[in-house]
C-alpha positions as CSV (number, residue, x, y, z in Angstrom):
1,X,-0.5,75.8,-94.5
2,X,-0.1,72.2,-96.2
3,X,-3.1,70.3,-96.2
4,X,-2.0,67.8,-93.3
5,X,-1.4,70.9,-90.6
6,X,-4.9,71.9,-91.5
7,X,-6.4,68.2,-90.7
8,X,-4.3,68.4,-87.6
9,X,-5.7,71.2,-86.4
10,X,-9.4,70.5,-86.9
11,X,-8.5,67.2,-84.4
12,X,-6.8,68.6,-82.0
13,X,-9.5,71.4,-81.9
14,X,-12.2,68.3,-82.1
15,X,-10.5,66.5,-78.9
16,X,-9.7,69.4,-76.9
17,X,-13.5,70.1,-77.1
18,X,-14.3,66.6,-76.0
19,X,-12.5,67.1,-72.6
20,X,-13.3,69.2,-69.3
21,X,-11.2,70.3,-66.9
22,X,-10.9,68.0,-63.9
23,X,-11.2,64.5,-63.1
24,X,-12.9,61.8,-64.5
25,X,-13.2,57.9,-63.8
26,X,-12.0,56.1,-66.6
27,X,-11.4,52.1,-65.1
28,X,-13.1,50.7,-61.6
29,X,-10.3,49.8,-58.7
30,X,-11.5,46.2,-59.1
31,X,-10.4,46.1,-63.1
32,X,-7.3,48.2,-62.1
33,X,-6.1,45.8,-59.6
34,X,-6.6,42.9,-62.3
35,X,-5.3,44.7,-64.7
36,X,-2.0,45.6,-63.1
37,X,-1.9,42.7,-60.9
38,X,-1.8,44.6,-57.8
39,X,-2.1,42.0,-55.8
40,X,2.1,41.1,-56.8
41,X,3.3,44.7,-55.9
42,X,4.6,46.8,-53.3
43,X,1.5,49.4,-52.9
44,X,0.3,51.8,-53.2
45,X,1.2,52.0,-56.8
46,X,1.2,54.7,-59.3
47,X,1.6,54.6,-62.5
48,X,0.9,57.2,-65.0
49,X,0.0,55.9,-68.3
50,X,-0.7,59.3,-70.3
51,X,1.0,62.5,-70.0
52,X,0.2,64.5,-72.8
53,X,0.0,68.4,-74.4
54,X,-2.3,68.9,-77.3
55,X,-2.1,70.7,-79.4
56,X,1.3,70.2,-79.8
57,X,1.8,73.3,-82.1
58,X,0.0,76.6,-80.8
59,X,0.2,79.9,-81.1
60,X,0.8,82.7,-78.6
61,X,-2.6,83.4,-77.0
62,X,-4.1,80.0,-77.4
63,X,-5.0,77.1,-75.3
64,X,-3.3,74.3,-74.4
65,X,-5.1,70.6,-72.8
66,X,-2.6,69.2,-70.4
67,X,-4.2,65.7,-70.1
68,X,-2.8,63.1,-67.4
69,X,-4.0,59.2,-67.3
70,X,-3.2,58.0,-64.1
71,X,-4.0,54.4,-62.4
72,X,-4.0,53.7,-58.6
73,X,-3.2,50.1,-56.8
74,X,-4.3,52.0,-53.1
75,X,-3.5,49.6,-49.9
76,X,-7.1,49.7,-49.0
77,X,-10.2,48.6,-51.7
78,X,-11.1,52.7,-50.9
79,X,-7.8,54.4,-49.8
80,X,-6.6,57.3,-51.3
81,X,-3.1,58.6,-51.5
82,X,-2.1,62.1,-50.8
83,X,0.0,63.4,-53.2
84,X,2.2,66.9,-54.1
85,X,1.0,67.1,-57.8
86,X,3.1,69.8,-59.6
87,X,3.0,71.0,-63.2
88,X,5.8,72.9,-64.5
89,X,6.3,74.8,-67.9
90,X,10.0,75.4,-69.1
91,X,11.0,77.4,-72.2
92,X,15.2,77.8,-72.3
93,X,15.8,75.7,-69.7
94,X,14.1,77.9,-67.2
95,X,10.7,77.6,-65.3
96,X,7.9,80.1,-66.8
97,X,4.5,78.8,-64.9
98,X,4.3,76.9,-61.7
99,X,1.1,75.1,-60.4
100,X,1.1,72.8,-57.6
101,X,-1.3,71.0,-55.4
102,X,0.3,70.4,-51.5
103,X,-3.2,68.3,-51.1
104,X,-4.0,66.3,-54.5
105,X,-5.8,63.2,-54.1
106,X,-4.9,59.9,-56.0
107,X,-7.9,57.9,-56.2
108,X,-8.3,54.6,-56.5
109,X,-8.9,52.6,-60.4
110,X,-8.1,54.7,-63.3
111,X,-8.6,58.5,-64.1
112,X,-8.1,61.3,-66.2
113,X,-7.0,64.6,-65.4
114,X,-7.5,67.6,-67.2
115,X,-6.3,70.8,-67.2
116,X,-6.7,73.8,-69.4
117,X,-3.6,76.7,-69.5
118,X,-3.8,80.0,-71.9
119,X,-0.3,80.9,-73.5
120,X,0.3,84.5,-73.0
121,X,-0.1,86.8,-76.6
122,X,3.6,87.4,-75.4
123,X,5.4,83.9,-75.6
124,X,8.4,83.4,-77.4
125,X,8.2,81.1,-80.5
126,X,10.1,77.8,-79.4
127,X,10.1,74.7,-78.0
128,X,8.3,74.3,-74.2
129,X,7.7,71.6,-71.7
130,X,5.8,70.8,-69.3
131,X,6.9,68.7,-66.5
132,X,4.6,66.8,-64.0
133,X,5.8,65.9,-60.5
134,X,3.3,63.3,-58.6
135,X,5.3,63.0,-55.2
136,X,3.4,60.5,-52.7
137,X,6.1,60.4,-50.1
138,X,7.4,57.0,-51.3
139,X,8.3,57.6,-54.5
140,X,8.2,60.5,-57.1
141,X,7.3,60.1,-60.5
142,X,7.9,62.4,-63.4
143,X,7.1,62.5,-66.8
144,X,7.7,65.4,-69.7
145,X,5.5,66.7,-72.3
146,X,6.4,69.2,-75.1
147,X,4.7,71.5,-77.4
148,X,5.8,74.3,-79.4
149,X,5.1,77.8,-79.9
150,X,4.8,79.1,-83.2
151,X,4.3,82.9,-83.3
152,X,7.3,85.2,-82.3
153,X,6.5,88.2,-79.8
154,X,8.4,89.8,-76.9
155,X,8.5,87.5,-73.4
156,X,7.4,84.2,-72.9
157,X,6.8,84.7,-69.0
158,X,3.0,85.0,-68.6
159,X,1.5,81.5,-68.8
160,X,-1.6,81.8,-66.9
161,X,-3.8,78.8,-65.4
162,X,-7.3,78.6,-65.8
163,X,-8.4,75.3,-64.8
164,X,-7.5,72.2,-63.5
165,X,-7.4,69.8,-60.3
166,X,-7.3,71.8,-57.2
């Protein structure tokens, strides 16, 4: 390993520690609706501002931080909006792990969401994504993430969840 992977590693290992699985407020509504000028848009509106997979480069067996950023412009200073929130993993083309939330809650301001999956020992070495789906009824939005997996076993079909917005 060159000296740069090795650096790497330590910091995505450092931030990964730094987050928890679940939600956390990041920006008050008031400062959101500022911020984004909510006041001049069609609400509510979503935007998601980070969408993210670290570390990028794993290897079978190990963890990966799916970490979302997320800011809401509700109708209402307190509304929520339902949402269908769905994460997808792909590897070839084809959907390996499934997780998705009929009932999520977008609150209002600015948040963080954090979930934690564990790569099965089997995964395939290769290139993966994960898709997330935030569906409100109005509109959907979608957004990519990639990582890769670096140590070559036999199936790649066992991603497993073990935390995250329920």
């Amino acid at each position: 390993m060159n000296p740069g992977e090795g650096f790497k590693s330590i910091w995505w290992d450092m931030k990964m520690q730094t987050r928890e699985a679940g939600e956390q407020l990041l920006a008050t509504p008031d400062k959101v609706w500022r911020r984004l000028r909510c006041d001049q848009r069609d609400l509510p509106y979503v935007q998601i501002e980070e969408n993210e997979v670290i570390p990028v480069r794993i290897k079978s067996g190990d963890k990966i931080n799916h970490h979302m950023v997320y800011s809401l412009c509700p109708p209402g200073p307190t509304e929520i909006v339902p949402t269908h929130l769905m994460r997808e993993i792909y590897y070839k083309g084809n959907i390996i792990f499934q997780d998705a939330n009929k009932n999520y809650e977008l609150q209002p301001g600015r948040w963080s969401v954090d979930a934690f999956i564990t790569v099965s020992e089997k995964a395939q070495p290769g290139v993966y994504s994960l898709r997330i789906e935030l569906d409100t009824g109005k509109e959907k939005i979608t957004q990519n993430a990639n990582f890769v997996v670096i140590h070559s076993t036999e199936e790649s079909d066992a991603i497993q969840e073990e935390a995250g917005p329920e």
